[in-house]
C-alpha beads as a LAMMPS data file, in Angstrom:
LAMMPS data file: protein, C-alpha beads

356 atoms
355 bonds

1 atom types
1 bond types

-500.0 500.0 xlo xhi
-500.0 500.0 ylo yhi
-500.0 500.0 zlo zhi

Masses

1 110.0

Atoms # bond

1 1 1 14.035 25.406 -6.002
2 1 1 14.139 22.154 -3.913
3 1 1 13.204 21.219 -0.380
4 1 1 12.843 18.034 1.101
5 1 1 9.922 17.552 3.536
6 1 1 10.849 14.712 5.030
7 1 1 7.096 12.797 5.270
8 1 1 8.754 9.839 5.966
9 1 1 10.260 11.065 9.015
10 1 1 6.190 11.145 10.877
11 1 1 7.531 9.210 13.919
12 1 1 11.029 9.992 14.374
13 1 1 12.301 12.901 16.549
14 1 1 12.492 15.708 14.225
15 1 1 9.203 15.224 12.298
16 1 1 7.816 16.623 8.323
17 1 1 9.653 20.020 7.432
18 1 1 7.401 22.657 8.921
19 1 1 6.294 24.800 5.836
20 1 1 7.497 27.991 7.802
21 1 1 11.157 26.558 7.640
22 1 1 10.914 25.925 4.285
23 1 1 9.345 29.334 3.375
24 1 1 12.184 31.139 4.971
25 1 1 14.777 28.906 3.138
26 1 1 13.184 29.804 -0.117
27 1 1 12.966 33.771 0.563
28 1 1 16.191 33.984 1.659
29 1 1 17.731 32.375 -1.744
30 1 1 15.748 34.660 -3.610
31 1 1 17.244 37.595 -1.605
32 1 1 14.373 39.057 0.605
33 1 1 16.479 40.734 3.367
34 1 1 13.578 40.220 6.369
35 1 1 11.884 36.918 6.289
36 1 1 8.064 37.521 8.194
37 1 1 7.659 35.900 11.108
38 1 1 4.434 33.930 10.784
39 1 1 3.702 30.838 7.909
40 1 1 0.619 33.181 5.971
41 1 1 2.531 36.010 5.926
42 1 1 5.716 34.022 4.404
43 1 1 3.470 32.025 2.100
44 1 1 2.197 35.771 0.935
45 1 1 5.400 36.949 0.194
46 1 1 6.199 34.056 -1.182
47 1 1 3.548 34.368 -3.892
48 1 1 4.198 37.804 -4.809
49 1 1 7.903 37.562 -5.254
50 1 1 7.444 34.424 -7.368
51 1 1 4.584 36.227 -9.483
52 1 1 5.340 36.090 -13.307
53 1 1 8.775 34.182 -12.703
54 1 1 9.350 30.633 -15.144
55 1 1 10.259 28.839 -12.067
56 1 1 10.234 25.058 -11.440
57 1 1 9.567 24.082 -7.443
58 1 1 10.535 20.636 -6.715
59 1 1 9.074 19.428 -3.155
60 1 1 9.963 16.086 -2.262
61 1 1 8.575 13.682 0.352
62 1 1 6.067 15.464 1.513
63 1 1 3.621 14.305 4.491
64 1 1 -0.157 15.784 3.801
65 1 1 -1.431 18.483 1.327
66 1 1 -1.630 21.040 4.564
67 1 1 1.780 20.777 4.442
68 1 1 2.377 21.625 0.638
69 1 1 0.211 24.157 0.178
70 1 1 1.350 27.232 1.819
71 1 1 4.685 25.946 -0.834
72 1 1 2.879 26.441 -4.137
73 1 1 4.230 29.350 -6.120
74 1 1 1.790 32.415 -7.437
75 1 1 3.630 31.850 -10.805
76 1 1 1.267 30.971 -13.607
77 1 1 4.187 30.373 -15.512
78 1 1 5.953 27.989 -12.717
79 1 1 5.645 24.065 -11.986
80 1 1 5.682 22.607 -8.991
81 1 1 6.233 18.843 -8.458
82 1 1 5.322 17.413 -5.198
83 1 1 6.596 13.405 -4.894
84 1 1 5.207 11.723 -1.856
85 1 1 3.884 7.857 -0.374
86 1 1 0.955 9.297 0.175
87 1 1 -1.733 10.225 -2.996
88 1 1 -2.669 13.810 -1.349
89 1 1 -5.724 13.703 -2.926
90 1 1 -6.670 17.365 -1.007
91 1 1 -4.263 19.172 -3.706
92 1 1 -6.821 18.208 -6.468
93 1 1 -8.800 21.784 -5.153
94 1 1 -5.352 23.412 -5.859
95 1 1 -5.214 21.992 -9.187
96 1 1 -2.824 19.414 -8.952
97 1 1 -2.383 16.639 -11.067
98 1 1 -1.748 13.537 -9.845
99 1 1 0.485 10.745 -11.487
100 1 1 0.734 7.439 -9.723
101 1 1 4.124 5.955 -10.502
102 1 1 3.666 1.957 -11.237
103 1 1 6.544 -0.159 -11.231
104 1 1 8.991 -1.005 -14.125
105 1 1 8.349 -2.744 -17.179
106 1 1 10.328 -5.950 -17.122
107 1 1 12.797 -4.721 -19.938
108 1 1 13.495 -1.871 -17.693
109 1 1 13.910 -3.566 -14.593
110 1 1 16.020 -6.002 -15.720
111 1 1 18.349 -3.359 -17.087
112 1 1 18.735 -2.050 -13.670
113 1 1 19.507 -5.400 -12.256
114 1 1 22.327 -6.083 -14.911
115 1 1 24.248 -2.837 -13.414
116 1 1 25.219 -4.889 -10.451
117 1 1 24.774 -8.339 -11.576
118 1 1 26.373 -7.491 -15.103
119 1 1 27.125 -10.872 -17.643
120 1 1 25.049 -13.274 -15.022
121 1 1 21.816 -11.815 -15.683
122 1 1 21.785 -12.209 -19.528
123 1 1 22.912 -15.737 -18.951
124 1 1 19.687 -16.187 -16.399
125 1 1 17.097 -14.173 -18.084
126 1 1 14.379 -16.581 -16.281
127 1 1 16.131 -15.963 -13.024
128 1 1 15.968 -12.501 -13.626
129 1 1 12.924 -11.795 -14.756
130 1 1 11.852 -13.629 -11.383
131 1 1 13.929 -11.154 -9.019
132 1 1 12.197 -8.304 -10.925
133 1 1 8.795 -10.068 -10.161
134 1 1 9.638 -10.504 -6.281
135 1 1 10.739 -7.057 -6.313
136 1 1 7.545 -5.992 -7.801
137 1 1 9.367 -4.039 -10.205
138 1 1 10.300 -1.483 -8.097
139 1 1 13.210 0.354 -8.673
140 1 1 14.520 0.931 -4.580
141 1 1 13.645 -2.751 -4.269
142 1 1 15.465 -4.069 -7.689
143 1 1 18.029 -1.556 -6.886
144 1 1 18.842 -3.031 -3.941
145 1 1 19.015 -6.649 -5.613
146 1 1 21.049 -5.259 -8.130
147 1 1 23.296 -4.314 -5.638
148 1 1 23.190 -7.504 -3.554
149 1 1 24.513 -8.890 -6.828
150 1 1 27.760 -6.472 -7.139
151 1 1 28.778 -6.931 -3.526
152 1 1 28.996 -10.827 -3.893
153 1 1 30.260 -11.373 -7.854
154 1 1 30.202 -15.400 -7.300
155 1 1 26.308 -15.413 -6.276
156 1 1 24.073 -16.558 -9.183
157 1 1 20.839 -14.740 -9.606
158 1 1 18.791 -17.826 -9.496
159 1 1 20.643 -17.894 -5.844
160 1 1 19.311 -14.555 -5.539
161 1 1 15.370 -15.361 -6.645
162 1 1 15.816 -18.525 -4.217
163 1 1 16.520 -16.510 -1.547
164 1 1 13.937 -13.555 -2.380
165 1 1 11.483 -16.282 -2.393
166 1 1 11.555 -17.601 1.145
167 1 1 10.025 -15.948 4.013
168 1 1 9.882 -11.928 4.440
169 1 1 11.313 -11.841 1.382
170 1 1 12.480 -9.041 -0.575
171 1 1 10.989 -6.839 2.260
172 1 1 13.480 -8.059 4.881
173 1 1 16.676 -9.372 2.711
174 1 1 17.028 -6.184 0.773
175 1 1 19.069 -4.184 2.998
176 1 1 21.225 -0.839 2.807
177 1 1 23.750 -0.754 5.612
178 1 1 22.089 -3.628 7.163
179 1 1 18.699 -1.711 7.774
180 1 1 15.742 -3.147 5.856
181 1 1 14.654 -0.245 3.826
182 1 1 11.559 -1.818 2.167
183 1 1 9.980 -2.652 5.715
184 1 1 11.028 0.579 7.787
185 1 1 9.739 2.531 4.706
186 1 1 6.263 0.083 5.095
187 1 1 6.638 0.231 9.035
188 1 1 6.454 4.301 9.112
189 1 1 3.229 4.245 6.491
190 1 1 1.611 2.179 9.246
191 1 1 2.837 3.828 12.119
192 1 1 0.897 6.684 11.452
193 1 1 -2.268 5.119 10.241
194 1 1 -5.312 5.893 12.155
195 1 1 -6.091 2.964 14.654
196 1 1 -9.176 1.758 13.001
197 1 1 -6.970 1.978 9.659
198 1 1 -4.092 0.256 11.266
199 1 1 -6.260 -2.586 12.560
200 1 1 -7.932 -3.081 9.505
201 1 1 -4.425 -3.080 7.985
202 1 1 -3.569 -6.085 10.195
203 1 1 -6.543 -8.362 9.915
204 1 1 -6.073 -7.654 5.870
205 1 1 -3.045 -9.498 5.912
206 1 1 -4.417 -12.641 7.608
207 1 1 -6.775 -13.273 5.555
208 1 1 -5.484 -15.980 2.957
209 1 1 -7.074 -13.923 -0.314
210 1 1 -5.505 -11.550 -2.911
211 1 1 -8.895 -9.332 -3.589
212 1 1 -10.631 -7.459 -0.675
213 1 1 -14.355 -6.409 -0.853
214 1 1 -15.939 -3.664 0.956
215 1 1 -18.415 -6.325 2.931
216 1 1 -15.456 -8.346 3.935
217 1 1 -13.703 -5.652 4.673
218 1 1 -16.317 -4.836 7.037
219 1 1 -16.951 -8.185 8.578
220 1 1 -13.111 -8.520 9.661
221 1 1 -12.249 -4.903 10.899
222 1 1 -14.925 -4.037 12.958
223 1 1 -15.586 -6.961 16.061
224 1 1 -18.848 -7.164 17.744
225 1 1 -18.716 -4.397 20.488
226 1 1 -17.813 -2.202 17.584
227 1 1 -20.880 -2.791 15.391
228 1 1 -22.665 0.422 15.371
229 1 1 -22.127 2.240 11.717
230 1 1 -19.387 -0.783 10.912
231 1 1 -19.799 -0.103 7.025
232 1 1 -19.143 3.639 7.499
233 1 1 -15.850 3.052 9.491
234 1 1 -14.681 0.568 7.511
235 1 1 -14.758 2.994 4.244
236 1 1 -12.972 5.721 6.229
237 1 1 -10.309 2.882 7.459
238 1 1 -10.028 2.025 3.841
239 1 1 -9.874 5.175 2.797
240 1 1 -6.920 6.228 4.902
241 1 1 -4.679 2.948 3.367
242 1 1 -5.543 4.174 0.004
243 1 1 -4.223 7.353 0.454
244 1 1 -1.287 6.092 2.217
245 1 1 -0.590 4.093 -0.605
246 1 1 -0.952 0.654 1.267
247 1 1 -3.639 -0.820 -0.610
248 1 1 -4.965 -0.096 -4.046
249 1 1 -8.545 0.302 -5.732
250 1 1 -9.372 -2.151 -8.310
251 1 1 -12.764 -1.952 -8.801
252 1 1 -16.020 -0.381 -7.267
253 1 1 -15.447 -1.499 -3.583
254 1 1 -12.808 -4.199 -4.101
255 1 1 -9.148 -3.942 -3.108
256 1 1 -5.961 -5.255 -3.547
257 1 1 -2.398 -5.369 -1.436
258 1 1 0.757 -5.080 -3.707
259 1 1 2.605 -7.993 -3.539
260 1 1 5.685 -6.344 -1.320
261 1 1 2.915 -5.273 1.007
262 1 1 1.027 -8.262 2.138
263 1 1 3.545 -10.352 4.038
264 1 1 4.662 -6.561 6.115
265 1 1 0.657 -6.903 6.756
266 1 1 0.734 -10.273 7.457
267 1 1 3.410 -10.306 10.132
268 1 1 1.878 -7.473 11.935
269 1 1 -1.351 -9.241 11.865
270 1 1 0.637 -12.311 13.620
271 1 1 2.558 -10.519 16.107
272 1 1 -0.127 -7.523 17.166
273 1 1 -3.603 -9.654 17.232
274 1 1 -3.794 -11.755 19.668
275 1 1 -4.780 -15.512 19.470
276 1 1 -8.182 -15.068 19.760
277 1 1 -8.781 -12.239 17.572
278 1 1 -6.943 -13.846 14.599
279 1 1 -9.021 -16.659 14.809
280 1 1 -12.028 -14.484 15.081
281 1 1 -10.728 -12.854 11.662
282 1 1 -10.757 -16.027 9.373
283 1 1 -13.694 -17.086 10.762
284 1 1 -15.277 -14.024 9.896
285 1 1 -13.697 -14.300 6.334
286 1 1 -14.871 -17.869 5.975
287 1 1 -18.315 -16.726 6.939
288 1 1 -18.623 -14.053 4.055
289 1 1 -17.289 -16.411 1.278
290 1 1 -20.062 -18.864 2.651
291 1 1 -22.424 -16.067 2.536
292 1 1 -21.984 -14.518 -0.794
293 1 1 -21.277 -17.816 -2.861
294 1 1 -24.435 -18.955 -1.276
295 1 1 -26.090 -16.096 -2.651
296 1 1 -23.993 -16.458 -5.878
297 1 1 -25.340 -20.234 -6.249
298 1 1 -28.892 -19.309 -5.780
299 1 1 -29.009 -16.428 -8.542
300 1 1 -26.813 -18.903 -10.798
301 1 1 -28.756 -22.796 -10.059
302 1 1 -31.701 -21.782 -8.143
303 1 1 -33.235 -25.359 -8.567
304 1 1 -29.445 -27.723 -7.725
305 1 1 -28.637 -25.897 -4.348
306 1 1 -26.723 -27.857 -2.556
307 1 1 -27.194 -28.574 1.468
308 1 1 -25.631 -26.773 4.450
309 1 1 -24.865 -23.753 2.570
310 1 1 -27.238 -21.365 4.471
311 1 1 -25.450 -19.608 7.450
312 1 1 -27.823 -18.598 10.706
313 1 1 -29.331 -15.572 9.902
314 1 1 -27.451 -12.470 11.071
315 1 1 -23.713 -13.748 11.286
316 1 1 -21.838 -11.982 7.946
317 1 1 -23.551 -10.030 5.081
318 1 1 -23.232 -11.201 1.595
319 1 1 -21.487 -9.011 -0.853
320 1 1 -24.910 -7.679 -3.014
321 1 1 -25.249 -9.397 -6.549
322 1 1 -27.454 -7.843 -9.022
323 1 1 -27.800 -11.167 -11.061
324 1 1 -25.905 -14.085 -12.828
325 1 1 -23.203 -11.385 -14.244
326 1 1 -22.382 -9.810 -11.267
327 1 1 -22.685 -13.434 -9.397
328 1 1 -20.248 -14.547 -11.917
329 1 1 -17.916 -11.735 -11.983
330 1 1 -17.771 -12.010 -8.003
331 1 1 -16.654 -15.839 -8.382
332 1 1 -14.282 -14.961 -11.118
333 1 1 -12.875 -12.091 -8.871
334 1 1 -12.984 -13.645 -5.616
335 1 1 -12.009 -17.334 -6.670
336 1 1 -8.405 -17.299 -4.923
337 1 1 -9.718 -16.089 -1.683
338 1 1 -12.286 -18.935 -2.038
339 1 1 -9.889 -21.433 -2.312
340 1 1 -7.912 -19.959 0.518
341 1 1 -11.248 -20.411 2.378
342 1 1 -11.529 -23.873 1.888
343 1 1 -7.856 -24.919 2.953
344 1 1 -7.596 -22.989 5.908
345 1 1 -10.679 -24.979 6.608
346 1 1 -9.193 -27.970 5.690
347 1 1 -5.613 -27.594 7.922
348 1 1 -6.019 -28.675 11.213
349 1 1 -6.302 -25.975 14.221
350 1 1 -3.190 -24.473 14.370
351 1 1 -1.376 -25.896 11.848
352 1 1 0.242 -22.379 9.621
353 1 1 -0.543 -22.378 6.545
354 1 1 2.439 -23.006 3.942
355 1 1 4.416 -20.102 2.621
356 1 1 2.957 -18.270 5.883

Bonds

1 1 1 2
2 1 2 3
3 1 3 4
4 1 4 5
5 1 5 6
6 1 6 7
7 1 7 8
8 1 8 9
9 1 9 10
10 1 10 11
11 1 11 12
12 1 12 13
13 1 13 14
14 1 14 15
15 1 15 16
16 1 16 17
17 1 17 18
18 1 18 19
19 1 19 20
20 1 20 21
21 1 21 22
22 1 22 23
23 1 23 24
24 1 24 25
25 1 25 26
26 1 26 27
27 1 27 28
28 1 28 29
29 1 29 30
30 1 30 31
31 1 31 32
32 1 32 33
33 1 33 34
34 1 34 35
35 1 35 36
36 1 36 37
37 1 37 38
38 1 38 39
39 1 39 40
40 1 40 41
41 1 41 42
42 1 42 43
43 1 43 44
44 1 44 45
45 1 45 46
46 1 46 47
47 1 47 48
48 1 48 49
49 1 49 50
50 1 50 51
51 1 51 52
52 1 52 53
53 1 53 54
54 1 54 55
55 1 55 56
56 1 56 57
57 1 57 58
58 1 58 59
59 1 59 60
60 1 60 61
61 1 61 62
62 1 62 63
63 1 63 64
64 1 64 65
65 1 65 66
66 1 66 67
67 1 67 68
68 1 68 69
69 1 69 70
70 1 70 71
71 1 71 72
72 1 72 73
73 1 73 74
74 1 74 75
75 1 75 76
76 1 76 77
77 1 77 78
78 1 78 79
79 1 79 80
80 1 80 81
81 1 81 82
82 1 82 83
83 1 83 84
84 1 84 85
85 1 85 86
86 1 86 87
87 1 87 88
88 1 88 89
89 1 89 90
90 1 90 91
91 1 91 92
92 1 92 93
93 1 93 94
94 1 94 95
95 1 95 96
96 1 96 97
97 1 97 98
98 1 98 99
99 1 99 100
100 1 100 101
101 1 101 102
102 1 102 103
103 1 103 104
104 1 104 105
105 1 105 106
106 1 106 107
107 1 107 108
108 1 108 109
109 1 109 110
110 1 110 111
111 1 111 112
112 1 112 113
113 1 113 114
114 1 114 115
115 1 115 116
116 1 116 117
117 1 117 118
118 1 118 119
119 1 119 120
120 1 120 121
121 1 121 122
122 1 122 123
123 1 123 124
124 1 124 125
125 1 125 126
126 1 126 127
127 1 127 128
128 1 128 129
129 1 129 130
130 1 130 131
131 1 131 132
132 1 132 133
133 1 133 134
134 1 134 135
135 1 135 136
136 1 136 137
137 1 137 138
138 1 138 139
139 1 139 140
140 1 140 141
141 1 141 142
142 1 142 143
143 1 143 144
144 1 144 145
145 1 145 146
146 1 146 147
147 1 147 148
148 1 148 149
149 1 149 150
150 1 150 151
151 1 151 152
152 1 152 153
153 1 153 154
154 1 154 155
155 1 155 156
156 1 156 157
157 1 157 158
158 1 158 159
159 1 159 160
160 1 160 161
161 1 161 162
162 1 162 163
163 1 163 164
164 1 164 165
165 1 165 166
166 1 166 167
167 1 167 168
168 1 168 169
169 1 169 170
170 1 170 171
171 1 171 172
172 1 172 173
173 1 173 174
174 1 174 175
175 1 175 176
176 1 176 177
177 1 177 178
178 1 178 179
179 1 179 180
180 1 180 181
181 1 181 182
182 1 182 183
183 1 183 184
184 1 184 185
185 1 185 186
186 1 186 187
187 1 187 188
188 1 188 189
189 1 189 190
190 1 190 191
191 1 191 192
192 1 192 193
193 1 193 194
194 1 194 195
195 1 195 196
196 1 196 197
197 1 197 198
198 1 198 199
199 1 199 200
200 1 200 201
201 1 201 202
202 1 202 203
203 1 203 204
204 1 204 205
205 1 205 206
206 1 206 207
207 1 207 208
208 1 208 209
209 1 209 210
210 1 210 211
211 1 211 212
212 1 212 213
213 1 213 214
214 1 214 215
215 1 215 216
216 1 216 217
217 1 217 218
218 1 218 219
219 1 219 220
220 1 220 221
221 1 221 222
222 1 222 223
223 1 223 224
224 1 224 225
225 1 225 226
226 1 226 227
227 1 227 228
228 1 228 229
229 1 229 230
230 1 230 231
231 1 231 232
232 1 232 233
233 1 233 234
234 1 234 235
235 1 235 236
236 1 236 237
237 1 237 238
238 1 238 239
239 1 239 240
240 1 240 241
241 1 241 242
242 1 242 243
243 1 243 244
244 1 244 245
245 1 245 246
246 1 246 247
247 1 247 248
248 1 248 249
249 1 249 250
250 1 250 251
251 1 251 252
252 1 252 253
253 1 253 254
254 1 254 255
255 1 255 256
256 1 256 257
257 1 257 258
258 1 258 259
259 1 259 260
260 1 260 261
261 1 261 262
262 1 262 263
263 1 263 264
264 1 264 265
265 1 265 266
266 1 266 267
267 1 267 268
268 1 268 269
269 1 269 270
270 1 270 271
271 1 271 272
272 1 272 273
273 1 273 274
274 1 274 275
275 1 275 276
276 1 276 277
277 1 277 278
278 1 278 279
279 1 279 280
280 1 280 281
281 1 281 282
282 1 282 283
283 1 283 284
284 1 284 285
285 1 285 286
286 1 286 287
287 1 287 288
288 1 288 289
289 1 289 290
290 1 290 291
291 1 291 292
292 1 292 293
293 1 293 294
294 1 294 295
295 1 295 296
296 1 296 297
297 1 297 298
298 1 298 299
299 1 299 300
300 1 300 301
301 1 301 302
302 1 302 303
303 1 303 304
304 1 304 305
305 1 305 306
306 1 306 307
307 1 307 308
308 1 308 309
309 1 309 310
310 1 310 311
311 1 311 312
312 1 312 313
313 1 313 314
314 1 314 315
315 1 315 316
316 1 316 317
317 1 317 318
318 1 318 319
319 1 319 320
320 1 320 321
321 1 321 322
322 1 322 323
323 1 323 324
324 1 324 325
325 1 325 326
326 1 326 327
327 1 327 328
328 1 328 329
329 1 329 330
330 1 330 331
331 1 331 332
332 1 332 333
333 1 333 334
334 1 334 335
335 1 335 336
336 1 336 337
337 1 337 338
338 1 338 339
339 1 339 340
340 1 340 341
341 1 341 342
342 1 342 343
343 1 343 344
344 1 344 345
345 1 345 346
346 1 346 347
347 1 347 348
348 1 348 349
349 1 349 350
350 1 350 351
351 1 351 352
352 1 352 353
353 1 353 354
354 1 354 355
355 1 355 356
């Protein structure tokens, strides 16, 4: 049995299958001869009739675990395989099992691209394996390069990188019938993000760093008038892009963008934060790097501190270090964002930063 549930249709006019719908498809291609009018009392039927049966339940795209649930067979002997953006973490309590599909491994995703781009890409394997890394290894996203290569047989795939390289990128080039299908699959995600998640979601991609703690985190998203219990709604904002599959977990309290992700953050950052705000963002992020590798030097050389590195007592938290490993493992973790720190600093106001 399949069903689409069409999750990634949130914001468009017809909306995620309704389970009801889908209940009523399934009973009537296993023959019941009166579908039930209510969603419990299909989902009961549903169970019974499928009861003892070796039947495999495919549901794809689904929205939220709500919607799945009143799907799942009463077959012991069954599978059913739910594939969705989102990690629907709530069918754990059903017993789910959930896989998280990474991208490609090189060999892989280079095989894909030499479908379209045939001969070319074993005579640029360097070129190729640097399509697959813009692409993230995604197969939609090398895919679609691999197809970019068939349509135009005289374009080389260092051409390709080049252009994959500039700008938006692989989010805006790659394009199926001239609609951008990386970005309008990233712009639904966001569209129905909560609006402390969504905001958050922004003023993560313009910060210039690669690794996102909790305490930063918390210093960007939340702005002064918003203060009260800022930790608390920055882990449910979090939370949220986690689940939607936006940003990923790497440690205890530390988070990362895939690399497809940040410049969709980035430019909605740019274009929905106004002026003042974005500045308020990096200097917010400036303030916390100050903060914690402040507190980082004085667990590491207490006695060769050097001057001005003390902020005025209440502007940003530092990031808690429990001594020199954890001071150490922050630096190690943290030491691109550093560096992004010091040359935004170091660019004059209002000069963009390059690449941005």
């Amino acid at each position: 049995m399949y069903a689409d549930l069409a999750g990634g249709s949130a914001d468009g006019e017809s909306g995620p299958a309704s389970p009801a719908t889908v209940l009523e498809a399934f009973l009537i291609a296993l023959g019941v001869p009166s579908v039930p009018a209510g969603t419990a009392q299909r989902s009961a039927l549903w169970r019974s009739m499928t009861s003892g049966l070796r039947l495999a339940v495919l549901l794809d795209n689904a929205f939220t675990a709500a919607q799945v649930r009143p799907l799942l067979s009463g077959s012991p002997t069954g599978i059913t395989v739910v594939t969705s953006r989102n990690t629907l973490t709530g069918l754990r309590v059903d017993g789910a099992s959930v896989h998280r599909l990474e991208g490609l491994p090189a060999e892989s995703a280079v095989a894909l691209l030499a479908v379209g781009g045939g001969a070319r890409v074993a005579r640029e394997p360097a070129a190729a394996h640097e399509v697959v890394r813009l692409c993230g290894g995604l197969p939609l996203t090398v895919g679609l390069a691999s197809a970019q290569l068939a349509i135009r047989p005289h374009h080389s795939v260092s051409a390709l990188a080049d252009s994959l390289s500039r700008g938006q990128g692989v989010v805006e080039l790659l394009r199926v019938d001239g609609e951008a299908v990386m970005r309008t699959a990233l712009d639904m995600a966001y569209d129905v993000l909560p609006e402390a998640g969504a905001r958050l979601y922004r003023r993560m991609g313009l910060v210039p760093t690669d690794r996102h703690d909790l305490r930063m985190l918390t210093a960007i998203a939340v702005d002064a008038e918003r203060a009260q219990d800022a930790e608390h709604v920055t882990a449910i904002a979090v939370h949220a892009l986690v689940e939607a599959n936006l940003v990923e977990e790497t440690g205890p309290d530390t988070y990362r963008f895939h690399d497809l992700v940040q410049p969709h953050a980035r430019r909605l950052g740019e274009e929905k934060e106004e002026a003042g705000r974005r500045a308020y963002v990096l200097r917010r992020f400036v303030d916390w790097c100050l903060s914690t590798a402040a507190s980082a030097e004085e667990i590491l050389t207490p006695s060769h501190r050097l001057p001005g590195h003390d902020l005025p007592a209440g502007s940003v938290e530092p990031t808690p270090l429990g001594g020199p490993d954890e001071a150490l493992a922050w630096l190690d973790t943290h030491r691109n964002g550093l560096l992004g720190a010091v040359r935004h600093c170091a660019r004059p106001a209002g000069t963009p930063a390059a690449g941005d």
